[in-house]
C-alpha positions in Angstrom: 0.0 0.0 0.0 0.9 3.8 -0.6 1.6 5.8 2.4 -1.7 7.9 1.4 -3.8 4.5 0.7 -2.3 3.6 4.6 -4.5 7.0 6.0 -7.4 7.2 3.3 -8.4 4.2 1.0 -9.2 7.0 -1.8 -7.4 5.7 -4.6 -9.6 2.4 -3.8 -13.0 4.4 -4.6 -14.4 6.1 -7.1 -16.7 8.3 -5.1 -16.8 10.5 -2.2 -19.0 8.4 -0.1 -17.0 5.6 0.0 -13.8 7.1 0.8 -13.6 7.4 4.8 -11.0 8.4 6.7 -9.3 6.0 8.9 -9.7 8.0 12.5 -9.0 5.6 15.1 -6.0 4.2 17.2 -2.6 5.5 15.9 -4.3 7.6 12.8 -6.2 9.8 15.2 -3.2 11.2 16.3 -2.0 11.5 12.7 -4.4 13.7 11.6 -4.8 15.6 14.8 -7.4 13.9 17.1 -11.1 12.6 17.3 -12.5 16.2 16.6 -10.2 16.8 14.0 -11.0 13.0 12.1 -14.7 14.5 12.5 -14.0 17.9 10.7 -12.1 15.5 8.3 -15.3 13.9 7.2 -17.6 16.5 6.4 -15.2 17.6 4.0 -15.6 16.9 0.5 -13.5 14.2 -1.8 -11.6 16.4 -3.2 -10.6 18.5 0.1 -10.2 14.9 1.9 -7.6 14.0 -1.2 -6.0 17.6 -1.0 -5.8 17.0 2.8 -4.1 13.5 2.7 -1.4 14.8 -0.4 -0.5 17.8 2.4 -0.2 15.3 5.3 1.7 13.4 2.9 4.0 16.3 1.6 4.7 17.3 5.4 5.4 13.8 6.1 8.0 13.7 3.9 9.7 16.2 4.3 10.0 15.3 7.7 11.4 12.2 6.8 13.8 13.4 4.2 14.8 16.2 6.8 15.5 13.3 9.4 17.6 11.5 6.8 19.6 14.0 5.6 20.2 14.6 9.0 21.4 11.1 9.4 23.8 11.0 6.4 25.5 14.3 7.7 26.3 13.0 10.9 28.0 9.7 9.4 29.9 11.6 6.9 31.1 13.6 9.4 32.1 10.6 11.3 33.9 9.1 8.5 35.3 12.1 7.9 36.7 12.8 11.4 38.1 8.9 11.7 39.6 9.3 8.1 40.7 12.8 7.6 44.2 12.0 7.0 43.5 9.5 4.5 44.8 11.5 0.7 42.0 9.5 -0.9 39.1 10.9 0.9 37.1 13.9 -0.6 33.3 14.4 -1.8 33.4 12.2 -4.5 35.2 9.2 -2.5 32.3 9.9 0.2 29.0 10.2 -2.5 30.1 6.4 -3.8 30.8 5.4 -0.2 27.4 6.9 0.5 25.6 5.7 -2.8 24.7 9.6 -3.3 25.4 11.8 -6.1 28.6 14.2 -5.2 26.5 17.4 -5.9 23.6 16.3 -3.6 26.3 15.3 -0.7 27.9 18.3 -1.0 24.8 20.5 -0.9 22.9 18.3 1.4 25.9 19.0 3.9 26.2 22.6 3.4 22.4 22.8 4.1 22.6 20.9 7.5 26.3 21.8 8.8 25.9 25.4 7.1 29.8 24.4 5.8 30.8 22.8 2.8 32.1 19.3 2.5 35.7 19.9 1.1 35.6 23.1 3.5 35.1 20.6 6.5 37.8 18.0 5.3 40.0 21.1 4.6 39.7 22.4 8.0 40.1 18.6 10.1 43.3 18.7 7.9 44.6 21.9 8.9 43.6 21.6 12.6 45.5 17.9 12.6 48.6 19.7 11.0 48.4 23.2 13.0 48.3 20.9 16.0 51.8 18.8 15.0 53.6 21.9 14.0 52.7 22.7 17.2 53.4 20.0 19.2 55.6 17.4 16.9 59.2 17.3 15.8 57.8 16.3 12.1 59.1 17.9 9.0 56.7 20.0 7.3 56.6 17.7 4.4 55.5 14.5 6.7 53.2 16.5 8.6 51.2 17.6 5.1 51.3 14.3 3.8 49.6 12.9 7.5 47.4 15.0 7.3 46.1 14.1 3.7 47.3 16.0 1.5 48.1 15.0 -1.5 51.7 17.0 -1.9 53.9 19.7 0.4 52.6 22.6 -2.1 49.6 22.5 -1.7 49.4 22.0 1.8 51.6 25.2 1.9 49.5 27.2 -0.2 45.9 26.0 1.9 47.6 26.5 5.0 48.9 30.1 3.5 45.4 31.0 2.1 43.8 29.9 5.7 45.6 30.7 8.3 47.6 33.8 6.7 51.1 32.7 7.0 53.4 29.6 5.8 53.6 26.6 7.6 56.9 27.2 9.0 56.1 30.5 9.9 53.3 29.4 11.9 55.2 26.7 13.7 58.3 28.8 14.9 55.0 31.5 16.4 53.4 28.8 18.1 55.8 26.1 18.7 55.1 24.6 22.6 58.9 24.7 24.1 59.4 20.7 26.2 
């Protein structure tokens, strides 16, 4: 059965005085209590049918909004467990995902309010501000742990980001042992 066939058994009948809505047990509190199922059946078919496709529409969405929500949070997981692996990026995520890149990458910016590469970007530059900081890495082994692909590019994200060069930043805010 449809989810609208599961409330109203319209698409069963061909007239209005056959098509009833289904008020009782968990229903009633679907479409808003006892009084409500009442109102619900002095209306006409094609208000009942307009009705159930709205209940329907809001449904869905509420659905959809849940698993968006869902998908967000475990590509954020993967992302934080696997940051520092060169491979990952939005399209490595959408097949891991089965989604299309484009729809992961927007469905994430419209939950997180931050775009997907953005995100990976910036647990990449936290993991590599925090060993310039802390390690006695070279710059090169710290870019390449921290997944990116080649020392250049880590030098010019880290640049554009944070303002200054990688080396720069670790002789600023080296912690002295």
């Amino acid at each position: 059965r449809s989810y609208v066939k599961k409330y109203y058994h319209v698409a069963e009948f061909s007239d209005a005085s056959r098509a009833q809505p289904m008020c009782w047990s968990r229903n009633t509190a679907v479409f808003g209590g006892k009084k409500a199922c009442e109102q619900i059946r002095e209306l006409s078919f094609q208000d009942r049918i307009t009705f159930v496709r709205e209940k329907y529409r809001n449904s869905m969405q509420d659905v959809l909004s849940s698993h968006s929500s869902n998908v967000v949070y475990y590509v954020q997981k993967v992302v934080d467990k696997e940051f520092t692996v060169k491979e990952l990026n939005v399209a490595t995520l959408a097949e891991r995902f089965r989604i299309s890149p484009a729809y992961l990458g927007s469905l994430f910016a419209q939950v997180t309010g931050v775009g997907l590469a953005e995100y990976i970007r910036g647990k990449r530059l936290d993991y590599a501000c925090e060993q310039l900081c802390t390690g006695n890495k070279s710059i090169s082994d710290i870019a390449l742990g921290a997944g990116f692909s080649n020392v250049n590019y880590f030098t010019k994200v880290f640049r554009k980001n944070l303002g200054i060069p990688p080396a720069e930043y670790r002789k600023k805010f080296r912690k002295k042992a």
